[in-house]
C-alpha positions, 0 to 999 in steps of 0.5 A: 763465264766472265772474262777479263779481257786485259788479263788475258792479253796481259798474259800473253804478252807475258809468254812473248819471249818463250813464243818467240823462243819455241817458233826459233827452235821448231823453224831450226829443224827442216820439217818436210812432210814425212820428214817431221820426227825432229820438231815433234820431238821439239813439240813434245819436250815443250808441251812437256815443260809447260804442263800439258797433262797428256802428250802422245804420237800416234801413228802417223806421227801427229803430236796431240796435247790434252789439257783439261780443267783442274788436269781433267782430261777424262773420257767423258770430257768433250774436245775442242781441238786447235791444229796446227800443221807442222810440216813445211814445204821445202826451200826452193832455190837457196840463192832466193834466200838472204838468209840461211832458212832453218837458222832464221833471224829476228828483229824486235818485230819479225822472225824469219825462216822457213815455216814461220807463217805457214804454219809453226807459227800457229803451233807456238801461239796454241800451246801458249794460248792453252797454257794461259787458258791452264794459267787463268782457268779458263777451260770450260767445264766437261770440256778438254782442249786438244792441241794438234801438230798435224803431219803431212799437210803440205802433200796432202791436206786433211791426210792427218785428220781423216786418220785423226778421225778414222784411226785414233777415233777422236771427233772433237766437237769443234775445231780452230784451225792456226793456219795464218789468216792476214789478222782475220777469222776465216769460215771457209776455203775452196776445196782442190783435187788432183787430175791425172790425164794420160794420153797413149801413143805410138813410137817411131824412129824420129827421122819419120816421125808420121810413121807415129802418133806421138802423145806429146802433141796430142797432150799439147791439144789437151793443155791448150783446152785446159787452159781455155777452160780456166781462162774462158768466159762463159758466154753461150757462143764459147766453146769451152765455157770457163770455170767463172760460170760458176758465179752466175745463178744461170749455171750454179742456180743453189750455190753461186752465192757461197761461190761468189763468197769463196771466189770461182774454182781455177785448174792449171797443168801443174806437171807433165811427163813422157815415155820415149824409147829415146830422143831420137823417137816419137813419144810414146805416152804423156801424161800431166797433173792438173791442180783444180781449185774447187768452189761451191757447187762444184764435186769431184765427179763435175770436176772429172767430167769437165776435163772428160768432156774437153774437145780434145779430150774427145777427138782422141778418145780411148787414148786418153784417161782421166782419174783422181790421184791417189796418196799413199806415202809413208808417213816418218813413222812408216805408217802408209795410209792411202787416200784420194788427192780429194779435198773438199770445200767448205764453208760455215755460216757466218752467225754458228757458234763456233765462228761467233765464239772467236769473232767475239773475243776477237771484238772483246780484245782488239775490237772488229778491225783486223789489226796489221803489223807496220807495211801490211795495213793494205793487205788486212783492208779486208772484213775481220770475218772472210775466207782462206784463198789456200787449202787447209786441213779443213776439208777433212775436218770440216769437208768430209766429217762435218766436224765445225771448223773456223780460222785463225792464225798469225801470220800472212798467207802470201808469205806459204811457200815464199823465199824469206818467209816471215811471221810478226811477233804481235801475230804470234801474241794476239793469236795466243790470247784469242785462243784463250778468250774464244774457247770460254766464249763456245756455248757449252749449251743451246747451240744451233746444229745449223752450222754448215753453209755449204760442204763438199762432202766425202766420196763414195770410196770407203776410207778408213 
């Protein structure tokens, strides 16, 4: 397909006010996950107004969007899926605020409020990026185009898409992710899971505290060796080896180059948490939760066994258990669908169609530097081609299915879940036109199968 290029920026510089417009109005409805039914409802009715041939909620509550050549968005159409989360993280301290964060304000050049990088922002630049594709016909033949709000990612990543998937039984043949990307196209993230340590103890009255076996201060054992674990080198004389090892051909002979890509895996105690009969007693119990940051090679069983294998974790054998947290939430629908708190890496090559598909349309409007809005030239000093430092509703897509997946999206990441947070009018704009050229540019024909640099995969749990 021949594309004019001009054309298509021309037509999303036509669409700034209404992107500006739809990001304020969808920002103005507090947001949580599970608490999404307002900004579907705003999602829906502006879908609606610009012609999308199809609008439904399943459900979860996701809002899905189709639109098809000519309004073509039959059964026998394959599907190119943009998502975009639209649930938010709560607000913090307000005092952190200048601003009220769901009233928000704009500038000529920013909008603020909570959501408006992560991730609203990418909702507005992909239902005007579709309608220009509608506007100019620039769907590409047997194909239909799938616009996701997804729900729920901030308590749990990729939640949406494994009922997406599952439940709805839609399997796109690739996916854009609206995450914000600092200006760039990312091909990869590290995966993360959530641990759960319990340690068991024995009560007391506090005045004889030996009488006891107080799991706090066996608990405090354990953090100081998950700490070592994160912190540590990983030289043959330290005892707990640190999770840079995973950097060096040594101890991740196969996948230390997509490690080195990705950056090493980190765990931090995130939580903690006691019984006591009061506090005027040894604790009975302690438990924490532990964020782990996964990088290529490591599994979600390596990742237990380590904590498993912690000196501390030993020394107090039966006392102590380690799992994987499950999530089982109602969505704002009602609907209840439990996973596990596992979400895996994944990486895309660099040269797969789906990738080269919006590198190149990136190349044909704004040419292979990433372009930064005024103050952030420093933080986009960086490849146009790399990878998220955050999570994304990537590790179910491309992380358990396989589906191919590639970022990007207006915005910055260092401003998700920050007080005051910002997006860039021009983010919003460029984000919109590339959408509308590297859909076309997708090989409808003749592409590779070998698109998977690395992947993490599912478990062995039967989830459906």
């Amino acid at each position: 397909m021949s594309l004019d290029y001009e054309q298509i920026k021309k037509a999303a510089e036509g669409y700034r006010s209404d992107l500006t417009r739809f990001l304020r109005a969808m920002i103005s409805h507090p947001s949580e996950s599970t608490e999404e039914k307002e900004v579907v409802a705003c999602i829906k009715a502006e879908m609606e107004k610009v012609g999308f041939d199809k609008v439904e909620i399943d459900g979860l509550g996701n809002i899905i969007g189709w639109m098809g050549r000519h309004g073509d968005i039959g059964d026998d159409k394959k599907i190119i899926a943009i998502d975009s989360h639209i649930d938010t993280v709560g607000i913090g301290n307000r005092d952190n605020w200048t601003n009220d964060p769901y009233e928000g304000y704009e500038t000529d050049d920013i909008i603020y409020g909570r959501g408006a990088s992560d991730q609203e922002g990418g909702m507005a630049s992909a239902l005007y990026g579709t309608k220009i594709m509608k506007d100019l016909d620039l769907i590409p033949e047997g194909y239909k185009i799938m616009v996701v709000g997804s729900v729920m990612e901030e308590d749990c990543d990729g939640l949406c898409w494994q009922y997406i998937v599952n439940k709805d039984k839609i399997r796109p043949e690739f996916v854009i992710s609206t995450e914000p990307t600092d200006g760039g196209v990312y091909r990869g993230q590290r995966g993360r899971m959530e641990i759960r340590v319990d340690v068991k103890g024995v009560s007391c009255h506090g005045s004889a505290p030996e009488r006891g076996d107080n799991a706090i201060y066996k608990m405090a054992d354990i953090i100081n060796d998950v700490r070592a674990l994160n912190n540590n080198d990983c030289t043959e004389s330290t005892v707990i080896r640190g999770l840079s090892k995973m950097l060096d051909p040594k101890y991740n002979p196969e996948n230390y180059e997509d490690a080195r890509f990705l950056g090493r895996g980190t765990c931090t105690v995130s939580q903690i948490f006691y019984t006591s009969p009061s506090r005027c007693a040894v604790a009975d119990s302690c438990a924490i939760s532990i964020d782990r940051r996964m990088t290529a090679g490591e599994t979600y069983e390596t990742c237990l066994e380590e904590i498993r294998n912690l000196p501390a974790v030993k020394k107090y054998g039966d006392d102590v258990k380690v799992s994987m947290y499950m999530y089982a939430r109602p969505a704002w629908t009602g609907e209840v669908y439990e996973t596990e708190a596992y979400f895996p890496t994944w990486i895309s090559k660099e040269n797969a169609a789906h990738v080269k598909a919006l590198t190149d349309a990136h190349k044909a409007l704004f040419g292979d530097k990433r372009i930064a809005p005024k103050g952030q030239e420093a933080l986009r000093d960086r490849p146009l081609t790399d990878k998220w430092t955050f999570s994304t509703n990537g590790v179910s897509i491309m992380g358990r299915y396989g589906i191919p997946c590639v970022g990007f999206g207006p915005g910055a990441e260092s401003q998700a879940h920050a007080p005051n947070e910002i997006t860039w009018k021009d983010d919003l704009v460029r984000a919109a036109a590339l959408y509308a050229a590297a859909i076309p540019l997708y090989p409808t024909e003749e592409k590779t199968s070998d698109i998977e640099e690395y992947r993490g995969g599912k478990t062995n749990n039967n989830i459906l």
